[in-house]
Each structure stands twice: as C-alpha cells, then as structure tokens.
N, C-alpha and C positions, 0 to 999 in steps of 0.2 A: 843489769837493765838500765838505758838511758831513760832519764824520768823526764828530762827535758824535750827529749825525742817523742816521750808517750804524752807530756802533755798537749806539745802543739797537734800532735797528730789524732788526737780525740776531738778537741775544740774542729779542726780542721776539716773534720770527717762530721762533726753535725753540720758547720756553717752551709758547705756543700747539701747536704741530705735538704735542710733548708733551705738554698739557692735556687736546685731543682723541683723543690716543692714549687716557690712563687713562679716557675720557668713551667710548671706543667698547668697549673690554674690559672695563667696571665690575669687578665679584668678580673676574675674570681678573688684572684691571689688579695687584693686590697684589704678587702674586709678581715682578714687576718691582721694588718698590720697596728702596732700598738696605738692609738688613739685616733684612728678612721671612726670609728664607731660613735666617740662621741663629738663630732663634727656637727657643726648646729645643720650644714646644707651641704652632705654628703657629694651630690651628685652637680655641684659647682665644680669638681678633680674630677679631673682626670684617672679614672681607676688604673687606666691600663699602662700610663707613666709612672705611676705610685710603686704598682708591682715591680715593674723594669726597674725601677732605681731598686726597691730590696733586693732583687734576685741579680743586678750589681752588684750590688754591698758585701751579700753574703757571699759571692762569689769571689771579690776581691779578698775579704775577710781570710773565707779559703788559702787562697793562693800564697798569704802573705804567710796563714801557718802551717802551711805545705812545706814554702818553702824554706821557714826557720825548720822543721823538721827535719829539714833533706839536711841541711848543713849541719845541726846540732849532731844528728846521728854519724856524721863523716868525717866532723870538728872537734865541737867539745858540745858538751852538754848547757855550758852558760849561754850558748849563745839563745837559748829558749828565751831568756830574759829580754835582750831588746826586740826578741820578735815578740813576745807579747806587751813591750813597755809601747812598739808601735803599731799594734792591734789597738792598744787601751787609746790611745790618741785619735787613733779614726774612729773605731766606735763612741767613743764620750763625745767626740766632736758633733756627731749626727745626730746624739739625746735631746730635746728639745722638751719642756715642762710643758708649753704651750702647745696644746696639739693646731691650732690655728696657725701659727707660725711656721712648727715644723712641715705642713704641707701649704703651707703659701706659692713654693715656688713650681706645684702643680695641678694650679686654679686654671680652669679651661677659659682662655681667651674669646 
C-alpha cells in the first residue's frame, strides 16, 4: 500500500467534497467560513466573494493533492512530502488571527 498515495488522496477528496460544498451554497456558503460570524458588520462583505474565494481554495488545495497523488502513486511514495510541505504553505499563508483582516480584501466598495 502507498501511504503517500493514500494520504494526499484523502485530504484531496475532502478539500473537493468542501470546494463543492461552498460551489453549491455560493452567498449562503459565507456564513460557514471560519470567523464571518464574529464580524462586528457582517453585511459590509461581500458574501458571495468570500464564498468564491474558499470554494478556490479548497479547490486549488484539491488539485495540488490530487496531483502529488497521481505522481506519488507512479514515482515514489516521498514525493507526498513536498506536496504536502506546499499544501502547508498556502494554507498557513491564508490563517489570519484577525477575522477583520483576514476579510478586509472583501469589503463591498
């Protein structure tokens, strides 16, 4: 069994299942996303931006451990490694502590 193969290909297969989650709720999809909620003036965003960008995310997310998958299971099994050392980079890069900040850049003009 490639472990490498099975780990990206689990991760892979929820980010997906989540991608088309926020892809079937669009405006809905928001109020799912981690600290919309406690937003002092919600309705200052753009909901239906907010959504688009996770259900990007999660979709790119996807794609990047789809395709250390496809290689891992064809290559070797290490290469699971820098697909998830450059999973952990985009995703940590998007964490924001600040839920003000992290949606700053889909304040409705």
């Amino acid at each position: 069994m490639n472990i490498g193969f099975m780990a990206c290909i689990v991760l892979g297969v929820l980010f997906l299942i989540v991608g088309i989650f926020f892809f079937l709720l669009k405006e809905k999809g928001a109020k799912y996303v981690s600290g919309f909620s406690t937003l002092n003036h919600p309705e200052k965003y753009d909901k239906a931006y907010i959504s688009l960008d996770m259900r990007n995310q999660c979709f790119t997310y996807a794609l990047i451990l789809f395709l250390g998958a496809i290689i891992s299971y064809f290559i070797s099994t290490l290469i699971a490694i820098p697909t998830y050392v450059l999973w952990g980079i985009l995703f940590f890069k998007s964490v924001h502590l600040d839920a003000e900040k992290a949606f700053e850049k889909h304040l409705i003009k």
